[in-house]
SELOLUM-458779 format. One record per atom (N, C-alpha, C): residue number from 1; x negated, y negated, z; chain; atom name; residue in one letter. Coordinates in steps of 0.2 Angstrom, whole numbers, plus 2048, in hexadecimal, padded with zeros to 3 digits. Atoms other than C-alpha are relative to their C-alpha. Layout:
<rs>
+------+------+-------+-----+--------+-------+--------+
| doro | east | north |  up | gudren | rovex | fidren |
+------+------+-------+-----+--------+-------+--------+
|  NUM |    X |     Y |   Z |      A |    CA |      A |
...
+------+------+-------+-----+--------+-------+--------+
</rs>
This chain:
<rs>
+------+------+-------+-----+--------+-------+--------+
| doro | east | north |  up | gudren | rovex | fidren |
+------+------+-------+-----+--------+-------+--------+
|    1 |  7FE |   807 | 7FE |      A |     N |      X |
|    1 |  F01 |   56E | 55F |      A |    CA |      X |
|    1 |  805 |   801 | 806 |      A |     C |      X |
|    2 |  7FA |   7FE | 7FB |      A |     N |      X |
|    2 |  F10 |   574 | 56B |      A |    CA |      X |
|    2 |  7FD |   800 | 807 |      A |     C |      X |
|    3 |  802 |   800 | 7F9 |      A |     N |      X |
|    3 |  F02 |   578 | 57A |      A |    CA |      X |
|    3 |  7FD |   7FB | 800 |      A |     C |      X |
|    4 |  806 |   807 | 7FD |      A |     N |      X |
|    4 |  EF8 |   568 | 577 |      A |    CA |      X |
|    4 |  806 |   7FE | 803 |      A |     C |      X |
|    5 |  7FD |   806 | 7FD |      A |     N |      X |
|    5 |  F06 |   55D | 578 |      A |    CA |      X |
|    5 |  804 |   802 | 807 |      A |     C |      X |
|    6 |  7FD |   7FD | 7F9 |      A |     N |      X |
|    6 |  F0F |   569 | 585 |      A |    CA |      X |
|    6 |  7FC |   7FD | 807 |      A |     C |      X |
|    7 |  805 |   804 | 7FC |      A |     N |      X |
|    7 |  F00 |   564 | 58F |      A |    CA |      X |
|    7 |  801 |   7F9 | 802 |      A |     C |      X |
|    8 |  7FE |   807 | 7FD |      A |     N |      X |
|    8 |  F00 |   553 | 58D |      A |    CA |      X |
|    8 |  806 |   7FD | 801 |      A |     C |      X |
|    9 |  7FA |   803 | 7FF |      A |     N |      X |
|    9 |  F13 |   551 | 590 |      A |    CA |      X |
|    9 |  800 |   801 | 809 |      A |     C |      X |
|   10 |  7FF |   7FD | 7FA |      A |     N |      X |
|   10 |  F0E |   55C | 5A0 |      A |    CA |      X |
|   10 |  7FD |   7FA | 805 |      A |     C |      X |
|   11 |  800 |   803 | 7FA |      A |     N |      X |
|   11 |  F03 |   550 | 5A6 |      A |    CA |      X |
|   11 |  801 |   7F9 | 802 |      A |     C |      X |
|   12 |  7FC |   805 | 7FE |      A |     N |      X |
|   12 |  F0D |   541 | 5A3 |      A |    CA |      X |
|   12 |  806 |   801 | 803 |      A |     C |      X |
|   13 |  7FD |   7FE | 7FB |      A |     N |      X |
|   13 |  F19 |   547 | 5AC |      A |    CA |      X |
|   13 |  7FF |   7FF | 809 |      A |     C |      X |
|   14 |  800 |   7FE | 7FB |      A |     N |      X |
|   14 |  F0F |   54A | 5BA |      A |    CA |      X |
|   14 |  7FC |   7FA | 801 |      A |     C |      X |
|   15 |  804 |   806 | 800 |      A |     N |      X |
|   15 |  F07 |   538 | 5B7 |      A |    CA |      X |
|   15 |  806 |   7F9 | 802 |      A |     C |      X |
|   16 |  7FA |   807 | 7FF |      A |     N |      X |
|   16 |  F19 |   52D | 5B9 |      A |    CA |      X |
|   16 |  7FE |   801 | 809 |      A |     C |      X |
|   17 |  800 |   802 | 7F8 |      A |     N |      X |
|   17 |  F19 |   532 | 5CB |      A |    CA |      X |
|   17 |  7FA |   7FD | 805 |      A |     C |      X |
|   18 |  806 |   801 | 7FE |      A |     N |      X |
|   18 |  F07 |   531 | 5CF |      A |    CA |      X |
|   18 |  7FF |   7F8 | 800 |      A |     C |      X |
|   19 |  801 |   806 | 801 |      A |     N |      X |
|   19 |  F06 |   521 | 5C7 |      A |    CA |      X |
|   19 |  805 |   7F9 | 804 |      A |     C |      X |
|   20 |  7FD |   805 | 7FC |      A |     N |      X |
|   20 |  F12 |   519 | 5D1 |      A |    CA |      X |
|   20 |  800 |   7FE | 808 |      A |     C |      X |
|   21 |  800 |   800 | 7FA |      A |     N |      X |
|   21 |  F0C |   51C | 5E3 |      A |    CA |      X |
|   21 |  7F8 |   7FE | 7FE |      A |     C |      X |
|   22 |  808 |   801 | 800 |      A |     N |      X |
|   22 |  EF8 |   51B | 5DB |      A |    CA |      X |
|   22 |  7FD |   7FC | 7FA |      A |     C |      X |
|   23 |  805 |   803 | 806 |      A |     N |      X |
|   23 |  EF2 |   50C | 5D0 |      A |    CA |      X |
|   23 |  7FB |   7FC | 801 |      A |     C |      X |
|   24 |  806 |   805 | 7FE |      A |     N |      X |
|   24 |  EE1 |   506 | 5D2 |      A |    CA |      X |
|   24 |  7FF |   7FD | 7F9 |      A |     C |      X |
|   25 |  801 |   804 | 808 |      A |     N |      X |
|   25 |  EE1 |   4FD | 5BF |      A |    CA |      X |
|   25 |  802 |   7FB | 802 |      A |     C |      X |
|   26 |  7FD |   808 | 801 |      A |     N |      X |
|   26 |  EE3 |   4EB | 5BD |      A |    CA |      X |
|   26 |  801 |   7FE | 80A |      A |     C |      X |
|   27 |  802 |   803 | 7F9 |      A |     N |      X |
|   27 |  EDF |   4E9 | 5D1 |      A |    CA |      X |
|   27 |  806 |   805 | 804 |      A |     C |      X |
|   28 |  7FC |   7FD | 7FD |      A |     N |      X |
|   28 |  EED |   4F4 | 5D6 |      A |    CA |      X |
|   28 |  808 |   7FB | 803 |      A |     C |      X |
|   29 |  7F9 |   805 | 7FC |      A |     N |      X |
|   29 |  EFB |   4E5 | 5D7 |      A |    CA |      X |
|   29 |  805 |   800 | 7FC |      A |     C |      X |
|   30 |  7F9 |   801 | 806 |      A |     N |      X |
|   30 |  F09 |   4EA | 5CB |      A |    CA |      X |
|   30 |  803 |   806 | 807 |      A |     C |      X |
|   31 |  7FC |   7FD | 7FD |      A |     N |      X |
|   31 |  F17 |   4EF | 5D6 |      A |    CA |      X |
|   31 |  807 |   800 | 7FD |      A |     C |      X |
|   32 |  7FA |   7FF | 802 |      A |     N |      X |
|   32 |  F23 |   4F2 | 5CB |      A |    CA |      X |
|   32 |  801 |   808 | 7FE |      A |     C |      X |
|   33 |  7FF |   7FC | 802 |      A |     N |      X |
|   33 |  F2B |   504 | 5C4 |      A |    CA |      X |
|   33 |  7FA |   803 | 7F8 |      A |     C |      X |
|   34 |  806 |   7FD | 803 |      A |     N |      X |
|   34 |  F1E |   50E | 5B9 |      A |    CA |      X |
|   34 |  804 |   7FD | 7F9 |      A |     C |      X |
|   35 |  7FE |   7FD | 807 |      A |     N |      X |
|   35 |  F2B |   50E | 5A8 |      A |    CA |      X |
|   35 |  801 |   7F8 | 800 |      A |     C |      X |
|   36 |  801 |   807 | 803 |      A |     N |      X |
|   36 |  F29 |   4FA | 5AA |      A |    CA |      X |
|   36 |  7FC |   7FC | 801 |      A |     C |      X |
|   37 |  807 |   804 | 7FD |      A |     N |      X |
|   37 |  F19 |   4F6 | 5B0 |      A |    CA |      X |
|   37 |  7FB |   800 | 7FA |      A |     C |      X |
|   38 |  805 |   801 | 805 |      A |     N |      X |
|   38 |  F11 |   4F9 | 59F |      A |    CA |      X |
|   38 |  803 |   7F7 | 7FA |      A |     C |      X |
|   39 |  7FD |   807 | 806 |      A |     N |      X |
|   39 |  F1A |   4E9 | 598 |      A |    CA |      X |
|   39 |  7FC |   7F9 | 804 |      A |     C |      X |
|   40 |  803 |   807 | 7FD |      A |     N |      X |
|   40 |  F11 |   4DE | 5A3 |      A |    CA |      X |
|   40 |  7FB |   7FE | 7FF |      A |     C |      X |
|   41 |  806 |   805 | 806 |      A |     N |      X |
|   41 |  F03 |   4D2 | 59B |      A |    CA |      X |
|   41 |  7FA |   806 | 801 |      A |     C |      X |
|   42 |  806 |   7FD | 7FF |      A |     N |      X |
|   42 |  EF4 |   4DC | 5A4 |      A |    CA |      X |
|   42 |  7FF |   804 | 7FD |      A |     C |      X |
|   43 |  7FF |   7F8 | 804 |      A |     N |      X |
|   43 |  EFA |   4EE | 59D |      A |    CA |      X |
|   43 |  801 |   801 | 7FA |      A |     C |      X |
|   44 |  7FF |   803 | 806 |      A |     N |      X |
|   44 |  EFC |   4E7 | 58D |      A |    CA |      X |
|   44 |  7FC |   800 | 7FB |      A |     C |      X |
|   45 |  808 |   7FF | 802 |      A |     N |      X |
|   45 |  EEB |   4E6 | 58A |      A |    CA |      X |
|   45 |  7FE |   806 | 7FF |      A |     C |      X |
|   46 |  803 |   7FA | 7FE |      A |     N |      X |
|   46 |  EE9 |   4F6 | 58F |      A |    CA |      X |
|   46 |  804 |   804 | 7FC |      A |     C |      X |
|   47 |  7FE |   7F9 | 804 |      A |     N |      X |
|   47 |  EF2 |   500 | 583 |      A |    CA |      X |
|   47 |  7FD |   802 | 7FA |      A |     C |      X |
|   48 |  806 |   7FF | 804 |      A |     N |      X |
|   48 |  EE6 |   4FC | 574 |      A |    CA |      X |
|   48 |  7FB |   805 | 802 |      A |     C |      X |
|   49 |  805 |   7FE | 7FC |      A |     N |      X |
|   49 |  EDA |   504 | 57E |      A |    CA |      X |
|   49 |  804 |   807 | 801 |      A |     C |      X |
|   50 |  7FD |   7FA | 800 |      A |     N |      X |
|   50 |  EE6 |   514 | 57F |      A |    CA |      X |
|   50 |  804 |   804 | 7F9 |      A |     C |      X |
|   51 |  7FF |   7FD | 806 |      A |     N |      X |
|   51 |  EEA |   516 | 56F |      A |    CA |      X |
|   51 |  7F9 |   803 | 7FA |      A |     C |      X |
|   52 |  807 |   800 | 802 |      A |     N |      X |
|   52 |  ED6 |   514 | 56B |      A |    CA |      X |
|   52 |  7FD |   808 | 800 |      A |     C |      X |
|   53 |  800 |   7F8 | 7FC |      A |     N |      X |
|   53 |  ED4 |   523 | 577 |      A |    CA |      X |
|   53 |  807 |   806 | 7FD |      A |     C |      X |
|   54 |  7FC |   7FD | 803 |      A |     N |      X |
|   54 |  EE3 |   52D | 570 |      A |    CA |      X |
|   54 |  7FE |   803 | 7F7 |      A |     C |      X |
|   55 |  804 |   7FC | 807 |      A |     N |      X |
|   55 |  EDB |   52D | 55E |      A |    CA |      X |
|   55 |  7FA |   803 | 7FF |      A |     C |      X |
|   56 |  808 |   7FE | 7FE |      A |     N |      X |
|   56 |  ECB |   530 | 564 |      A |    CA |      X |
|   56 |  801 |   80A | 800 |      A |     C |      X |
|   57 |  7FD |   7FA | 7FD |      A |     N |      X |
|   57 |  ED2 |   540 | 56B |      A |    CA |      X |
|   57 |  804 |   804 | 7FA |      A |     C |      X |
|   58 |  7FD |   7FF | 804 |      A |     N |      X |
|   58 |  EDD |   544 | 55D |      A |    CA |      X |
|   58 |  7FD |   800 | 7F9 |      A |     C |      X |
|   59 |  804 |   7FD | 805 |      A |     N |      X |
|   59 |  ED0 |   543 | 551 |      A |    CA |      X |
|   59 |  7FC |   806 | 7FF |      A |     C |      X |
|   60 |  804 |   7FC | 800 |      A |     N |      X |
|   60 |  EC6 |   550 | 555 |      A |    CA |      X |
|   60 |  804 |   807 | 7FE |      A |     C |      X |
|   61 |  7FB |   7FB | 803 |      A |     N |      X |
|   61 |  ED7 |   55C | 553 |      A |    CA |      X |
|   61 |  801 |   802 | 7F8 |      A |     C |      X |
|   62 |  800 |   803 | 807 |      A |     N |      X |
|   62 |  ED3 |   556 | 542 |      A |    CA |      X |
|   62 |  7FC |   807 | 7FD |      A |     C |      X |
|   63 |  805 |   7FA | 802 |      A |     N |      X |
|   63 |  EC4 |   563 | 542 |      A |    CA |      X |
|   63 |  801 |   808 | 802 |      A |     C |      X |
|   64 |  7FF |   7F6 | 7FE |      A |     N |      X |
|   64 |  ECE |   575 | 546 |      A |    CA |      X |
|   64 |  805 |   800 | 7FA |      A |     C |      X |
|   65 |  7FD |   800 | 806 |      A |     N |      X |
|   65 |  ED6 |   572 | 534 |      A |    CA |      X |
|   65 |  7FC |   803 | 7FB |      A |     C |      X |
|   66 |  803 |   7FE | 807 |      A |     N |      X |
|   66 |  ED0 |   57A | 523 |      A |    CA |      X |
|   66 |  7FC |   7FA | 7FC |      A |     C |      X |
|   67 |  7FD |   806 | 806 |      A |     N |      X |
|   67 |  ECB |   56E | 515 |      A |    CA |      X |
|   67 |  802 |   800 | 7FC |      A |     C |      X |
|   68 |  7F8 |   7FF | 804 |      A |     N |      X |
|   68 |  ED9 |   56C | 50D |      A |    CA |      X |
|   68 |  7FF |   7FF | 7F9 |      A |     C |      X |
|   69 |  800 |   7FB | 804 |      A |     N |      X |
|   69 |  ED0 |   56C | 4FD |      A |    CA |      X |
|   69 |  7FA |   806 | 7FE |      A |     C |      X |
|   70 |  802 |   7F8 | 802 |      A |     N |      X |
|   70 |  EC9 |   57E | 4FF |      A |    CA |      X |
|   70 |  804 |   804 | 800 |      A |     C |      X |
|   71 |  7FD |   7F9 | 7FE |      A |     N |      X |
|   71 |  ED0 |   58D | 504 |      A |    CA |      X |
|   71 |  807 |   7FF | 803 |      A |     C |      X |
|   72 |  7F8 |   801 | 7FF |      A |     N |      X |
|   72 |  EDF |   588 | 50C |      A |    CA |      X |
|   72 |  806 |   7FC | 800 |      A |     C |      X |
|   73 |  7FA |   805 | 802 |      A |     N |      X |
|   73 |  EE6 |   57A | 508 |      A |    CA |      X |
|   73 |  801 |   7FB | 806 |      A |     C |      X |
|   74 |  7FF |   805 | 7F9 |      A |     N |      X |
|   74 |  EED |   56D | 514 |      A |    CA |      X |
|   74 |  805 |   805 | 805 |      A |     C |      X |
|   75 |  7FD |   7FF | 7FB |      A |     N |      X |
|   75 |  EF2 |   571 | 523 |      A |    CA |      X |
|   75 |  7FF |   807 | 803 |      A |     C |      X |
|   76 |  800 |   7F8 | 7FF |      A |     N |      X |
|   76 |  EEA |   583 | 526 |      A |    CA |      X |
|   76 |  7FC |   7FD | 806 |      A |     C |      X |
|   77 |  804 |   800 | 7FC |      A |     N |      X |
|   77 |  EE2 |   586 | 537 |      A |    CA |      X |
|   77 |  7FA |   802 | 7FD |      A |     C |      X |
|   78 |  807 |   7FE | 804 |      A |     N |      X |
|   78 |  ECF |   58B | 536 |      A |    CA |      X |
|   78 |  802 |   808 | 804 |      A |     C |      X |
|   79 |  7FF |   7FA | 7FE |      A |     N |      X |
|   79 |  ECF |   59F | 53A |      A |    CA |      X |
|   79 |  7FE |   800 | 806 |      A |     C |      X |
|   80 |  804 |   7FF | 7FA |      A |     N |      X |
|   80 |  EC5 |   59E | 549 |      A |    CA |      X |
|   80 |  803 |   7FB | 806 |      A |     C |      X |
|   81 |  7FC |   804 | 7FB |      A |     N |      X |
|   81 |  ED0 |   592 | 551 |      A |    CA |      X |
|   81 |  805 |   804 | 806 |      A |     C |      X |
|   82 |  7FC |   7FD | 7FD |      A |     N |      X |
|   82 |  ED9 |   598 | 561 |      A |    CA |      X |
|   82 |  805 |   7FB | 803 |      A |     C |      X |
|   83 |  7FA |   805 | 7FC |      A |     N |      X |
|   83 |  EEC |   58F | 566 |      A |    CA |      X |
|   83 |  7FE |   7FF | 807 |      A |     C |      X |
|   84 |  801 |   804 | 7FA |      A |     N |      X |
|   84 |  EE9 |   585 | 574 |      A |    CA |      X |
|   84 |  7F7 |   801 | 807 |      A |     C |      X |
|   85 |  807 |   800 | 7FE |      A |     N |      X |
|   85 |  ED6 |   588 | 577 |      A |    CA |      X |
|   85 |  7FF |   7F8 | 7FF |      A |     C |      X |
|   86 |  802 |   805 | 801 |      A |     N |      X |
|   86 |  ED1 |   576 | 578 |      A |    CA |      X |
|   86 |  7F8 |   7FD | 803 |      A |     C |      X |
|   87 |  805 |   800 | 7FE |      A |     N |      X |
|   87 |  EC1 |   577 | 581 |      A |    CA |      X |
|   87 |  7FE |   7FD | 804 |      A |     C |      X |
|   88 |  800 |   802 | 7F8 |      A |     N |      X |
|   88 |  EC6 |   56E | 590 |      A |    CA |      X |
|   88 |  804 |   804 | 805 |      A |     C |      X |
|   89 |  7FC |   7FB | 7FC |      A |     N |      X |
|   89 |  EC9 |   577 | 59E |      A |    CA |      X |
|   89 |  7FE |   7FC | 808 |      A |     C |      X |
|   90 |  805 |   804 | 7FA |      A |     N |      X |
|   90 |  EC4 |   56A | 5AD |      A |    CA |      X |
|   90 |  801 |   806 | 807 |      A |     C |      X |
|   91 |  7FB |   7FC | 7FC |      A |     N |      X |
|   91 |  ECE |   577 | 5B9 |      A |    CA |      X |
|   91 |  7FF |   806 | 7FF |      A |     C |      X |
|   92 |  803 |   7F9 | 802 |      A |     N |      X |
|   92 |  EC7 |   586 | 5B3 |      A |    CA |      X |
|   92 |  805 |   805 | 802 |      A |     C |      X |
|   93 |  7FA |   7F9 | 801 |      A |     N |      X |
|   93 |  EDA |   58F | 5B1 |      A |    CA |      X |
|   93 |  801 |   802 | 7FA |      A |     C |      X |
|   94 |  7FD |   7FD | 808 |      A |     N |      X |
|   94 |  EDA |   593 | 59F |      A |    CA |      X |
|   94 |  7F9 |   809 | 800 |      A |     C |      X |
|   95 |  805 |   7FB | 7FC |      A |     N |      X |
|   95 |  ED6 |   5A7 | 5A3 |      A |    CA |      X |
|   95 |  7FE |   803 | 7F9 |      A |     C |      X |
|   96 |  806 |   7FB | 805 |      A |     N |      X |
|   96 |  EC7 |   5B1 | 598 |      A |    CA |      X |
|   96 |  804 |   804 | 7FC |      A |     C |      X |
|   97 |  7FD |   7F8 | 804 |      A |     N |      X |
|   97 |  ED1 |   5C0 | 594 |      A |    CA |      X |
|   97 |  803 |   7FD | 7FB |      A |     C |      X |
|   98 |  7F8 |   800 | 806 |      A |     N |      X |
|   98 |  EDD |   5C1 | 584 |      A |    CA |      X |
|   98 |  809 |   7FF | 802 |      A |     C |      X |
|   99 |  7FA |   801 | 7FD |      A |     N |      X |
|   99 |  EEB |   5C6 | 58D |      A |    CA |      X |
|   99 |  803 |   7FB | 807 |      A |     C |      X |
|  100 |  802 |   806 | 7FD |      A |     N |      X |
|  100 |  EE9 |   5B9 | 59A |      A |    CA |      X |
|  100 |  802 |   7FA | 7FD |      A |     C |      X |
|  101 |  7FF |   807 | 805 |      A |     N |      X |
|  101 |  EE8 |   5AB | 58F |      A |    CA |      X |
|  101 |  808 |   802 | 7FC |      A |     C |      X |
|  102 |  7F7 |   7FE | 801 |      A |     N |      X |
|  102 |  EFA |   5B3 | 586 |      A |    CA |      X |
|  102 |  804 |   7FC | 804 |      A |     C |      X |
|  103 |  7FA |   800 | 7F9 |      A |     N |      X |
|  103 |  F04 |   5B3 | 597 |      A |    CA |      X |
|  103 |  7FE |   7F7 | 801 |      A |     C |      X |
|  104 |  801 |   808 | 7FE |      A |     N |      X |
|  104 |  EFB |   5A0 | 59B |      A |    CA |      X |
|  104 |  803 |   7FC | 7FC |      A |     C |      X |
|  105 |  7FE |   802 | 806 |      A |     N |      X |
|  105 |  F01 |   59A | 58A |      A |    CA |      X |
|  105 |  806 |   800 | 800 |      A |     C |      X |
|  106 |  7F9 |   7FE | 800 |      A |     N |      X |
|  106 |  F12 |   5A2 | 58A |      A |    CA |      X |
|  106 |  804 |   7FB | 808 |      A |     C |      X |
|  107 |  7FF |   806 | 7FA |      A |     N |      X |
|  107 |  F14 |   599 | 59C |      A |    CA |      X |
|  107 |  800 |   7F8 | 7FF |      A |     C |      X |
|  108 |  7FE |   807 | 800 |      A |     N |      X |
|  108 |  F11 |   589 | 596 |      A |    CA |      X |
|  108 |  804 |   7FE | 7FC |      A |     C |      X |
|  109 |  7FC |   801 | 805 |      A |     N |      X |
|  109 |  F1C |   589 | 588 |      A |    CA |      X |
|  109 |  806 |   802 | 802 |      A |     C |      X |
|  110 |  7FB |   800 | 7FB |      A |     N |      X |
|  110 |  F29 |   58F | 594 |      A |    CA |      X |
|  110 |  801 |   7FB | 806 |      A |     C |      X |
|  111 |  801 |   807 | 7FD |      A |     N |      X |
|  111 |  F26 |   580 | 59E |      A |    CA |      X |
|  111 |  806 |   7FA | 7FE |      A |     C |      X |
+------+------+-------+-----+--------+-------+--------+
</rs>
């Protein structure tokens, strides 16, 4: 859990500044600061629709769990599960090896 959200903290981060030089959504005419432009009627809307996508996504984390009642009880990974394998890689940086993957892991958590 540490490098998902790691992830997604990483690329909110690099989504406040982005987004405030790049909005083509809602016509591109909200010229206010990013941390107050979701308060405005049109992005309003639009957060239903990110919460939608949010559980969508978060359910499926649902299926690298045991069940809870077999063998391990609540809250066990599945054996075969690898931290921070998530089987997106659009970027093709998450590297093959073993130790590879360690050293990328260990860097983002030092992040």
């Amino acid at each position: 859990a540490e490098i998902k959200h790691g992830r997604v903290a990483m690329l909110g981060a690099f989504g406040f500044p982005v987004a405030e030089h790049f909005h083509p959504l809602f016509g591109g005419n909200i010229d206010v600061p990013s941390y107050v432009a979701y308060q405005q009627t049109p992005l309003q809307t639009f957060w239903p629709v990110v919460l939608l996508y949010v559980g969508i996504v978060e359910i499926f984390s649902v299926f690298t769990f045991e069940n809870p009642f077999g063998k391990g009880g609540f809250w066990t990974l599945k054996d075969d599960r690898v931290p921070g394998d998530f089987g997106w890689d659009p970027m093709d940086m998450y590297p093959t090896d073993p130790a590879g993957r360690v050293e990328m892991q260990t860097k983002e958590l030092n992040n």
